[in-house]
Structure formats: structure tokens, C-alpha cells
C-alpha positions as YAML, in Angstrom:
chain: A
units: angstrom
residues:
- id: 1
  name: UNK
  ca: [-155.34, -63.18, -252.14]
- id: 2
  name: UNK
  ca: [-152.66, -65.58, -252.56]
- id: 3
  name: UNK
  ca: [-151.35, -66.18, -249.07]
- id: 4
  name: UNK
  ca: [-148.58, -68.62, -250.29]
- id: 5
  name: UNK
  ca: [-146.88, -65.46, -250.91]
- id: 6
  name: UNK
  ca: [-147.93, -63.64, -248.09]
- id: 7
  name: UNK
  ca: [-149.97, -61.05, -250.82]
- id: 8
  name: UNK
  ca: [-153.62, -60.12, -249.68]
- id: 9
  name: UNK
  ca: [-156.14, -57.46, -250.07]
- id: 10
  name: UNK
  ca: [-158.07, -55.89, -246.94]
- id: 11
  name: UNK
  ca: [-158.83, -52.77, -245.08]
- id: 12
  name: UNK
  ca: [-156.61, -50.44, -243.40]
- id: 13
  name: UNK
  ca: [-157.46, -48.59, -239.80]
- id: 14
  name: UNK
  ca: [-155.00, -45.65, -238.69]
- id: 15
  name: UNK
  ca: [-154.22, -43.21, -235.85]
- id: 16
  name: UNK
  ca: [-156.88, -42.46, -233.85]
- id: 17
  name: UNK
  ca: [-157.47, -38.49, -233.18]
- id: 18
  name: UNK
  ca: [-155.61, -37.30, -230.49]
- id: 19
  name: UNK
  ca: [-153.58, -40.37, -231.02]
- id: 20
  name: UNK
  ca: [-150.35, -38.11, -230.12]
- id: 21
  name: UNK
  ca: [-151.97, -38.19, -226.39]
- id: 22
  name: UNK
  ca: [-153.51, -41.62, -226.32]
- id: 23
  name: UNK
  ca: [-151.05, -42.89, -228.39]
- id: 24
  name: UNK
  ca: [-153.84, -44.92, -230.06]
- id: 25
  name: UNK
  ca: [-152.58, -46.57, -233.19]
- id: 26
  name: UNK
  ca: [-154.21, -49.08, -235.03]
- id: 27
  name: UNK
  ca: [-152.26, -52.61, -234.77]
- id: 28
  name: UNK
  ca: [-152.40, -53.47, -238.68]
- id: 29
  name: UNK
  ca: [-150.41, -49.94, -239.26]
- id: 30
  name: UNK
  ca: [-147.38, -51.74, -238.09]
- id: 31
  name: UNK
  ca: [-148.22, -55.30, -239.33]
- id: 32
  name: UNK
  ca: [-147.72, -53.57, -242.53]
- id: 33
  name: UNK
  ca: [-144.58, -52.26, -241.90]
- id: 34
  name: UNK
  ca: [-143.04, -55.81, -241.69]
- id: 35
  name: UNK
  ca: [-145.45, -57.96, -243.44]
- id: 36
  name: UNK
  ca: [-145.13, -58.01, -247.40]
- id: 37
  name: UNK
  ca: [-148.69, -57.56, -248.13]
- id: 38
  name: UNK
  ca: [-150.39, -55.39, -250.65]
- id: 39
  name: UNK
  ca: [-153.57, -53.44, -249.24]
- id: 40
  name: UNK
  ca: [-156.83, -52.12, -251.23]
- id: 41
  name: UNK
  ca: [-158.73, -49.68, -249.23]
- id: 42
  name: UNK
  ca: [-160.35, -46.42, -249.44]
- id: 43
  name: UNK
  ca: [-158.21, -44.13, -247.82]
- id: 44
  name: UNK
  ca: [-158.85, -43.51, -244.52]
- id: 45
  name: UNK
  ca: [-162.37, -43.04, -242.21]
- id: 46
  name: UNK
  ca: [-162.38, -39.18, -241.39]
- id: 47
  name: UNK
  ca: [-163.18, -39.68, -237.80]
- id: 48
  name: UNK
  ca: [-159.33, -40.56, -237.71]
- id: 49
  name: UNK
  ca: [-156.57, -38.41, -238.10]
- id: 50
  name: UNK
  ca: [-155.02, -38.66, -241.45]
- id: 51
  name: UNK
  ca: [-152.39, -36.81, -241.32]
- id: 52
  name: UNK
  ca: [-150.70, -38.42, -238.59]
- id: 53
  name: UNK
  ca: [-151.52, -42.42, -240.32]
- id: 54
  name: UNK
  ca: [-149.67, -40.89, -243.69]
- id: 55
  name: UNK
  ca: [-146.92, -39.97, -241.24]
- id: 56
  name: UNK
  ca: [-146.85, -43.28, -239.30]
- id: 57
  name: UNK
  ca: [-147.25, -45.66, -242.53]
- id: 58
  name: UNK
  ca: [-143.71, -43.89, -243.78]
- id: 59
  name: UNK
  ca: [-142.27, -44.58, -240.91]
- id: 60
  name: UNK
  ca: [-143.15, -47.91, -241.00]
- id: 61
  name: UNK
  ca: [-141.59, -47.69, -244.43]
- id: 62
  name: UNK
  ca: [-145.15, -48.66, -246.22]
- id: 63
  name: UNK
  ca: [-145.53, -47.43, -249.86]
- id: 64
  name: UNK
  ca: [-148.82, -45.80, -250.30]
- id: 65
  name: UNK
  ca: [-150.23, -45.27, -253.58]
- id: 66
  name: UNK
  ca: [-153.11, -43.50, -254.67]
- id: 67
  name: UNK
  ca: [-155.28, -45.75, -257.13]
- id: 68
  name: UNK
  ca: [-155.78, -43.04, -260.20]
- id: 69
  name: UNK
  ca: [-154.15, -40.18, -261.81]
- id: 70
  name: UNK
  ca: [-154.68, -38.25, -258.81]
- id: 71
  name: UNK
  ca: [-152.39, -38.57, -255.26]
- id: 72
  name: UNK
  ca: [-155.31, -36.86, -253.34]
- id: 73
  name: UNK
  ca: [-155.71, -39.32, -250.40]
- id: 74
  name: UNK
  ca: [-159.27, -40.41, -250.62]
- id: 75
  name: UNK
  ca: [-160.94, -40.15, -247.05]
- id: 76
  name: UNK
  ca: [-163.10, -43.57, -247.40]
- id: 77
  name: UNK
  ca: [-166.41, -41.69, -247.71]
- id: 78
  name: UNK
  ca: [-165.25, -38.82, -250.07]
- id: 79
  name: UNK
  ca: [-162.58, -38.83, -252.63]
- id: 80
  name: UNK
  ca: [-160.36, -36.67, -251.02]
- id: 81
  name: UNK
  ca: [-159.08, -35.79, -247.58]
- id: 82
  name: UNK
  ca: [-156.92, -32.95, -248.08]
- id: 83
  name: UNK
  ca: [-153.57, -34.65, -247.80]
- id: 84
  name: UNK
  ca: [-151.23, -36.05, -250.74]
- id: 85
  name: UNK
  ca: [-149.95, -39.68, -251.15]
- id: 86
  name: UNK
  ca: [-146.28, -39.69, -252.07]
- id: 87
  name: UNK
  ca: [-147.12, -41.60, -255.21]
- id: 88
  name: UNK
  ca: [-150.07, -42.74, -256.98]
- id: 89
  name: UNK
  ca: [-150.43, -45.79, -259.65]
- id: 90
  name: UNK
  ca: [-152.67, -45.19, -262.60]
- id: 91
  name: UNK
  ca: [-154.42, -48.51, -263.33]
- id: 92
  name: UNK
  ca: [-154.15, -52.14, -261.60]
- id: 93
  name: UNK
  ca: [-151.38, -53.63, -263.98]
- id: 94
  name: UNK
  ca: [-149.29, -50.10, -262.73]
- id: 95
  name: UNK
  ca: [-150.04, -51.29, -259.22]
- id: 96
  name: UNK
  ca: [-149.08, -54.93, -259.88]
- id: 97
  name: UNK
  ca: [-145.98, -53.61, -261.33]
- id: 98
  name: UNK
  ca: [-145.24, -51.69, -257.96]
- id: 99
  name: UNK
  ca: [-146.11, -55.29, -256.13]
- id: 100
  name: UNK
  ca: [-143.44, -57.15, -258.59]
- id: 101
  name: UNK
  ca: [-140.89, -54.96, -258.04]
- id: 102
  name: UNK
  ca: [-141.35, -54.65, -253.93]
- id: 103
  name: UNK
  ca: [-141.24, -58.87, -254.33]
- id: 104
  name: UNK
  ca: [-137.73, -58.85, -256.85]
- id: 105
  name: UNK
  ca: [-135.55, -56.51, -254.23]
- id: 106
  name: UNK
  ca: [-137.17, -58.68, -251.27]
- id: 107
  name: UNK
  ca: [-138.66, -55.55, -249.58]
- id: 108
  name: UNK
  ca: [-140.45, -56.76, -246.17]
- id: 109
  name: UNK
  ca: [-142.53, -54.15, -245.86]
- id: 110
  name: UNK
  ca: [-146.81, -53.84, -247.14]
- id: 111
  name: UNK
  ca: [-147.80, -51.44, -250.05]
- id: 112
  name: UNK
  ca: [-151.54, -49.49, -249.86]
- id: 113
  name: UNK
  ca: [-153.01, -48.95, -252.97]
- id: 114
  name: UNK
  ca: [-155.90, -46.18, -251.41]
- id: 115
  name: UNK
  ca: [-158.90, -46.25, -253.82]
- id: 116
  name: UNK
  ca: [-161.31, -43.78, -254.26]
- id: 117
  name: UNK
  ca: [-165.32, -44.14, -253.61]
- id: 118
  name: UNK
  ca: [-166.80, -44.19, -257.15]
- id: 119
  name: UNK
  ca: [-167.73, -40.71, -257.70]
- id: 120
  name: UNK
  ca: [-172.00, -41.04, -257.91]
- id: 121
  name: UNK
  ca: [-171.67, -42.47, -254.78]
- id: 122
  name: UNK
  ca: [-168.93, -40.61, -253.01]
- id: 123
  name: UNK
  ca: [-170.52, -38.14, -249.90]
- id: 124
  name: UNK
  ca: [-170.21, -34.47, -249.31]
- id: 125
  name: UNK
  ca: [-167.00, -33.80, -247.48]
- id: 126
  name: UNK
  ca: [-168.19, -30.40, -245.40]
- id: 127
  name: UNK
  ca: [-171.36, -32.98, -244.41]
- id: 128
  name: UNK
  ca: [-169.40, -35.39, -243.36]
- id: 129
  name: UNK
  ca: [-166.84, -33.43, -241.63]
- id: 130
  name: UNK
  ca: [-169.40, -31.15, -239.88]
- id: 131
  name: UNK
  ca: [-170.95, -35.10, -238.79]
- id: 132
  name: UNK
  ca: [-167.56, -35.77, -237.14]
- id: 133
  name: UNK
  ca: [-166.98, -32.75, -235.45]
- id: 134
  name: UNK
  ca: [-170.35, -32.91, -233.94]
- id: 135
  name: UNK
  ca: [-170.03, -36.43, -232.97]
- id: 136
  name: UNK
  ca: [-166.76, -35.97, -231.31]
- id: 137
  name: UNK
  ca: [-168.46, -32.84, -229.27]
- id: 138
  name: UNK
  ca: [-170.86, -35.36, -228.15]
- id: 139
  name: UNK
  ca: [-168.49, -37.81, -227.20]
- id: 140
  name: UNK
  ca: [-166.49, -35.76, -224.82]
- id: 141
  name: UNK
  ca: [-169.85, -34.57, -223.52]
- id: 142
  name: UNK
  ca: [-171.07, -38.57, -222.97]
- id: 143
  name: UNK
  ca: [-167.53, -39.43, -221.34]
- id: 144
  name: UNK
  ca: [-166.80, -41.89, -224.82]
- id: 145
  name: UNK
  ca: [-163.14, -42.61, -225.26]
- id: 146
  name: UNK
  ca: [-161.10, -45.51, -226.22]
- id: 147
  name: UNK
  ca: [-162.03, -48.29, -228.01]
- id: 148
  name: UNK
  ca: [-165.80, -47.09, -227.70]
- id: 149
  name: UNK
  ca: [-164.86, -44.04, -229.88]
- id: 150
  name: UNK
  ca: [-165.17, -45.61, -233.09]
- id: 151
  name: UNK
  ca: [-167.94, -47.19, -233.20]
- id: 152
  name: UNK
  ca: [-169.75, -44.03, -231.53]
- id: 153
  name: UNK
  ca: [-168.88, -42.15, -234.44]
- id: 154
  name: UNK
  ca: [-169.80, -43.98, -237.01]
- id: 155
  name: UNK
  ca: [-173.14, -44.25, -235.64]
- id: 156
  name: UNK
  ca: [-173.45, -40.57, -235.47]
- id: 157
  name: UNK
  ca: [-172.29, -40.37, -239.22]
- id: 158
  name: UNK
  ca: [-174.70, -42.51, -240.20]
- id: 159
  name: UNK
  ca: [-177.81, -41.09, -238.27]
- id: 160
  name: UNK
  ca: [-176.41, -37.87, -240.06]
- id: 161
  name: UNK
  ca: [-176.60, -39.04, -243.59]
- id: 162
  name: UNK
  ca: [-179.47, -40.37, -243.15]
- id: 163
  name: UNK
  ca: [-178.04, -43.79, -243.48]
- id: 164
  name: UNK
  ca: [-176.35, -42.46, -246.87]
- id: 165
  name: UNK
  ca: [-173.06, -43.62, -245.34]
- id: 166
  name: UNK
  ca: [-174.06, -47.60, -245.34]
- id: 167
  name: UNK
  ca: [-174.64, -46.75, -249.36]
- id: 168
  name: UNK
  ca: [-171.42, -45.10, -249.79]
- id: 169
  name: UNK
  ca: [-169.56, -48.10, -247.41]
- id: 170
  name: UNK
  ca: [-171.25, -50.82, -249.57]
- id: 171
  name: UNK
  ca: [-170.34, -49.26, -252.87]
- id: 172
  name: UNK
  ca: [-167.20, -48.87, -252.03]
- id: 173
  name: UNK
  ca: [-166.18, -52.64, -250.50]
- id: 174
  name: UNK
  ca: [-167.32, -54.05, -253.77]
- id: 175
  name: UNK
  ca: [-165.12, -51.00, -256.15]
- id: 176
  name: UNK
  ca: [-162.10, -52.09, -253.69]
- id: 177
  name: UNK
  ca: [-163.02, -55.84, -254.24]
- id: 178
  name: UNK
  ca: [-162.73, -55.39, -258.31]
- id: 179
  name: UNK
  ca: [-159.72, -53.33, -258.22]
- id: 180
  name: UNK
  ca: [-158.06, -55.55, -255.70]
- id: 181
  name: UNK
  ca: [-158.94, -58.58, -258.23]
- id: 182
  name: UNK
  ca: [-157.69, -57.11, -261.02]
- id: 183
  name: UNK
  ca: [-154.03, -56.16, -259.47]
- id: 184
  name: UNK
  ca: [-154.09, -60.07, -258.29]
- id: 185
  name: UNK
  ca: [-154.59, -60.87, -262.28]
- id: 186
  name: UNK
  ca: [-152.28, -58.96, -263.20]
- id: 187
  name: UNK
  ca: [-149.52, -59.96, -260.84]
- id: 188
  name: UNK
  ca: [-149.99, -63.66, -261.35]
- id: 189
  name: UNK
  ca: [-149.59, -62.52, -265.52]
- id: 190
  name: UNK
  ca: [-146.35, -61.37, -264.27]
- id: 191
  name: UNK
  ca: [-145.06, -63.91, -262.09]
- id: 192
  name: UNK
  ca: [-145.68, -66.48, -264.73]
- id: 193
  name: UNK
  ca: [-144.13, -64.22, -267.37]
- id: 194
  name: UNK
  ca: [-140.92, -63.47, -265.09]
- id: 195
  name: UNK
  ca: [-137.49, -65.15, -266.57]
- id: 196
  name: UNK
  ca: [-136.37, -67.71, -264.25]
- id: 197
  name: UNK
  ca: [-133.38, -66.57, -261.99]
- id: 198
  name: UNK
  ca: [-130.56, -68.89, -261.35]
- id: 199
  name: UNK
  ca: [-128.70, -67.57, -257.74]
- id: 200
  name: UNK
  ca: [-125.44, -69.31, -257.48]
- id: 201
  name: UNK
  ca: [-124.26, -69.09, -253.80]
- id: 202
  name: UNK
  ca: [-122.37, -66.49, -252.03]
- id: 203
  name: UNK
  ca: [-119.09, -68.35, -253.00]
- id: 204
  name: UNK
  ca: [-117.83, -71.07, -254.57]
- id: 205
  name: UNK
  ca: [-115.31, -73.42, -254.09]
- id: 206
  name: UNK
  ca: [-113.91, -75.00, -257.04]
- id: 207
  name: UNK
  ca: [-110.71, -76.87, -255.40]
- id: 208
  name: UNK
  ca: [-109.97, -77.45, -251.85]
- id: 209
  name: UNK
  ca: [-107.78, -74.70, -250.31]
- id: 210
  name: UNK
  ca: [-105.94, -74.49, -247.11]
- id: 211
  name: UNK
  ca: [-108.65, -72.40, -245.99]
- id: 212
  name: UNK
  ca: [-111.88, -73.41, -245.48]
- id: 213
  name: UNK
  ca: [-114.70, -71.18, -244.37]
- id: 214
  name: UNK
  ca: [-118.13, -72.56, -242.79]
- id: 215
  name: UNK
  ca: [-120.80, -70.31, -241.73]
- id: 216
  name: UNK
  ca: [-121.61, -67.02, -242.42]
- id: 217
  name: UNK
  ca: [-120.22, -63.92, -240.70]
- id: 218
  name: UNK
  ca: [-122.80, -62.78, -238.32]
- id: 219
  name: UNK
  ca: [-120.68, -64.10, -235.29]
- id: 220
  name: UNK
  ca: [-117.64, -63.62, -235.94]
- id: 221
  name: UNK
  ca: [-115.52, -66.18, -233.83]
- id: 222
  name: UNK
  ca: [-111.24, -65.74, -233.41]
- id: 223
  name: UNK
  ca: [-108.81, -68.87, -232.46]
- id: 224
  name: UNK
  ca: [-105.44, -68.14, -231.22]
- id: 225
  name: UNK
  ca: [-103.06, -70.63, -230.91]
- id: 226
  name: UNK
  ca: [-100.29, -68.91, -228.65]
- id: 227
  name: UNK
  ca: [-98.32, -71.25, -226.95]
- id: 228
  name: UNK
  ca: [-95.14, -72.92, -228.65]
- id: 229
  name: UNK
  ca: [-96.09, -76.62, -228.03]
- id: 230
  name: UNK
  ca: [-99.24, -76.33, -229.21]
- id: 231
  name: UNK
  ca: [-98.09, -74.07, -232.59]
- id: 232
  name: UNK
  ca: [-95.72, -77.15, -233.45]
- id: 233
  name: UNK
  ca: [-98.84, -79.82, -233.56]
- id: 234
  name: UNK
  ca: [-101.35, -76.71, -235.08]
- id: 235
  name: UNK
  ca: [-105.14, -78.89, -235.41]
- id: 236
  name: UNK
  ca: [-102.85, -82.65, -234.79]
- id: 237
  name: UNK
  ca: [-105.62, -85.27, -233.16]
- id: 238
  name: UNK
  ca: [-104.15, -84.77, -230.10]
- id: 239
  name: UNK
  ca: [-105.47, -81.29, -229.43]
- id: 240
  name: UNK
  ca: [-108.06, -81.30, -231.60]
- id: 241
  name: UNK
  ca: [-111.83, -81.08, -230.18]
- id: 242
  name: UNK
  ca: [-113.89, -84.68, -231.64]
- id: 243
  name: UNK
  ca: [-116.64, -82.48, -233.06]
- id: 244
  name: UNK
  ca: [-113.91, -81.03, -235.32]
- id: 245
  name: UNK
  ca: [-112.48, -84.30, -235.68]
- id: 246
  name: UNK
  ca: [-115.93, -85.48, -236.58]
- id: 247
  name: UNK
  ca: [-116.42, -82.52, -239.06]
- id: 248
  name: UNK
  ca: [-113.43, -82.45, -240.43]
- id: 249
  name: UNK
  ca: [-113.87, -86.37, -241.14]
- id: 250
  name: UNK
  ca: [-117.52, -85.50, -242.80]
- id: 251
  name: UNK
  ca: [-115.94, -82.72, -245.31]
- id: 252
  name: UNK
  ca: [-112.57, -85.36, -246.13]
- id: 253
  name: UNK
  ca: [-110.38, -82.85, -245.08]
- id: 254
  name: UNK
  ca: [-106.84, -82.89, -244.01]
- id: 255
  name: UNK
  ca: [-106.05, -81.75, -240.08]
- id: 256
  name: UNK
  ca: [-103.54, -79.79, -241.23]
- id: 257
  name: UNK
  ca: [-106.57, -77.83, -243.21]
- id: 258
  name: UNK
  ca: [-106.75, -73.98, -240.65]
- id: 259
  name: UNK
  ca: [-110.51, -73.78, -240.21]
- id: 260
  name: UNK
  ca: [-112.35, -70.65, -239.59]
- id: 261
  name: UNK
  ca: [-115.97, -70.85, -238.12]
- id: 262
  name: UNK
  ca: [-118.71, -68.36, -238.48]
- id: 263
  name: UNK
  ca: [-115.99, -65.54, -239.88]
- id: 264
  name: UNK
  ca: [-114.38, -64.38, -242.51]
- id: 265
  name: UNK
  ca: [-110.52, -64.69, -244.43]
- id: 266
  name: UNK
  ca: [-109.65, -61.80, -242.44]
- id: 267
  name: UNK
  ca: [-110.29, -63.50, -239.23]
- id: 268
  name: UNK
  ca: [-107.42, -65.98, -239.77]
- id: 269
  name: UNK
  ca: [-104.29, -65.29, -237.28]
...
């Protein structure tokens, strides 16, 4: 909800059944795991495979949270699935708190908060299984497969119910849409509340040495002067490159200054 900091609050998809064959895996499962969002859902839709999402979300190194005192992983239209969530956060300031902290150690990697459908309007989970497995009979029978699955189920679920599933889907968009607005509260409360961190740099140079190190040290880059002649006039103006000249000029530093680029103290021969 605030995209200046790359925090929002949507829906989640998963691995499709038989997604170990197909290898049919829903693209936003691994935007999460490199995009630092925060995700209000309800669980996952039972005509995917749940087990195998919670497996590929912790791979992606996603933190999933059950909203509640419960980590029963809500299956969108019931309240519980059958699998665990490793944790669960008990209210929306406990989930904000979980958002803070994932922001402070600079983690790059999304955080589901899976909330329950409200129970009056949460389904039967033996009707709504038995919907899927018939539906997924029926779409082997009818050739559907790929991106035609989906939808084909969900129509079948629904022509189940009775159209009872809309109800629970509509119910449960606008329970996600408080509790999504109320960890976004929350987390502003502590943003604004957070002391102000001064980071001083990586080092700091209080008096020019006879070293001087520029860059950092993810190339690290060698010079060795071998030969006698040039050991004698070590960085003179006559062997001296005119970017370094040019540099070295910029920075007001002696040529006799040894300059290592892109390394580290070690480096220096």
C-alpha cells in the first residue's frame, strides 16, 4: 500500500496440482522471493496443491505467517487446509512488527500474512474438497489442462455450492482488505516512531596515509611493479597512466601516494 517502499497487499496463487510434472508454478511465488513486499491473502485455493506452495515459498525464503493464534494454513474457502505455517502472528500490530523487522536487517525477500475466511462465512471443507476432486475427474475426462485448469475448476466449485463460493470469495476480499489496512497503520506508527539511525561509512579516513584505498572489494585488482627501472621511479609522471594523473590531481595527492583500486590493504605488493 505504500509502494515508495516497495510494501503492498494482494493475493497469492501457488503450485498448480501435479505441478511436480507440469512444473506449473505460479509467477508471483517467486516475485516474492526477491521482492520485499508484505502479502494478505487467504491461504491458498484448494484446487492447488498446498503442500508443495508451503514448500516452494521456503525456498524462496518467504516468511509465511498465519493471521491468528492458530498456524493452520487457511485454504481460501475454509479455515484450514491441513498443513501448518511455520509461524503465525496474533494481531496486525504483531504482523507489522514482523514487516519492521524484515525492513531493519534489509531482508529482500516478501512476507504472507495468510488470513482466515471469517468463520459464518467460511465453507465446508469435505464439500469443497469432494467439488475439486470431481472437477478434476471431469477435467481429465474433457481433455482441460494448463492454463484452462483454473478457471474450469472454479466454475465447477461454484456450480457445486450453489454459488455459495462467490459469498465466501466476497467476504473474504473485504476481511483481507481490513486486516491488510490495519498492518499498513500500524507500520507507518512504527516507522514514524523508529529512532533515527546515523550510518557512518565503511571507513574513515581521518589523515592522509600512504595508502589510499578507492572502491570496494568486489574486483579485486593486483599491480606489480617488477622491473628495476621502473621500481626506482614507483607512480613518477613519467610512467604514470593520465587518468591516474588526473585522479590523483582531483584527490591532492602526492605521486609518491601507492594506490590500490577496487581491493583491499592486503592486496598491496
Amino acid at each position: 500500500m505504500n509502494s515508495r517502499n516497495d510494501d503492498a497487499f494482494w493475493s497469492t496463487g501457488g503450485v498448480h496440482r501435479d505441478g511436480e510434472k507440469t512444473l506449473d508454478v505460479s509467477a508471483d511465488l517467486t516475485e516474492l522471493g526477491r521482492s520485499k513486499t508484505l502479502v494478505v491473502c487467504s491461504g491458498v485455493k484448494s484446487i492447488l496443491d498446498i503442500g508443495r506452495t508451503l514448500e516452494y515459498l521456503e525456498t524462496q525464503g518467504v516468511t509465511v505467517c498465519v493471521f491468528g493464534e492458530s498456524k493452520q494454513f487457511p485454504a481460501f474457502y475454509t479455515r484450514r487446509s491441513g498443513f501448518e505455517a511455520p509461524y503465525n502472528v496474533v494481531n496486525a500490530k504483531h504482523a507489522a512488527s514482523v514487516l519492521n523487522a524484515a525492513r531493519s536487517i534489509h531482508l529482500s525477500s516478501g512476507i504472507v500474512v495468510a488470513v482466515p475466511v471469517p468463520e459464518e462465512r467460511a465453507m465446508d471443507e469435505k464439500k469443497i474438497e469432494t467439488a475439486i476432486s470431481n472437477a478434476l475427474k471431469n477435467a481429465i475426462e474433457k481433455g482441460v489442462r494448463g492454463k484452462e485448469i483454473t478457471p474450469f475448476l472454479l466454475a465447477a466449485v461454484s456450480e457445486a455450492t450453489g454459488g455459495a463460493s462467490l459469498d465466501t470469495n466476497i467476504a473474504l476480499i473485504k476481511n483481507n482488505a481490513k486486516v491488510g489496512a490495519d498492518i499498513s497503520i500500524h507500520y507507518q506508527k512504527l516507522r514514524i516512531n523508529a529512532p533515527i539511525q546515523s550510518r557512518g561509512l565503511h571507513t574513515s579516513c581521518r589523515r592522509m596515509s600512504d595508502v589510499l584505498v578507492i572502491g570496494g572489494a568486489n574486483v579485486d585488482r593486483t599491480y606489480r611493479i617488477t622491473e628495476e627501472k621502473i621500481q626506482s621511479h614507483v607512480l613518477s609522471k613519467e610512467i604514470i597512466m593520465p587518468t591516474l594523473i588526473m585522479n590523483a590531481a582531483l584527490l591532492n595527492l602526492d605521486l609518491t601516494t601507492k594506490l590500490v583500486f577496487g581491493g583491499n590493504l592486503n592486496d598491496l605488493i
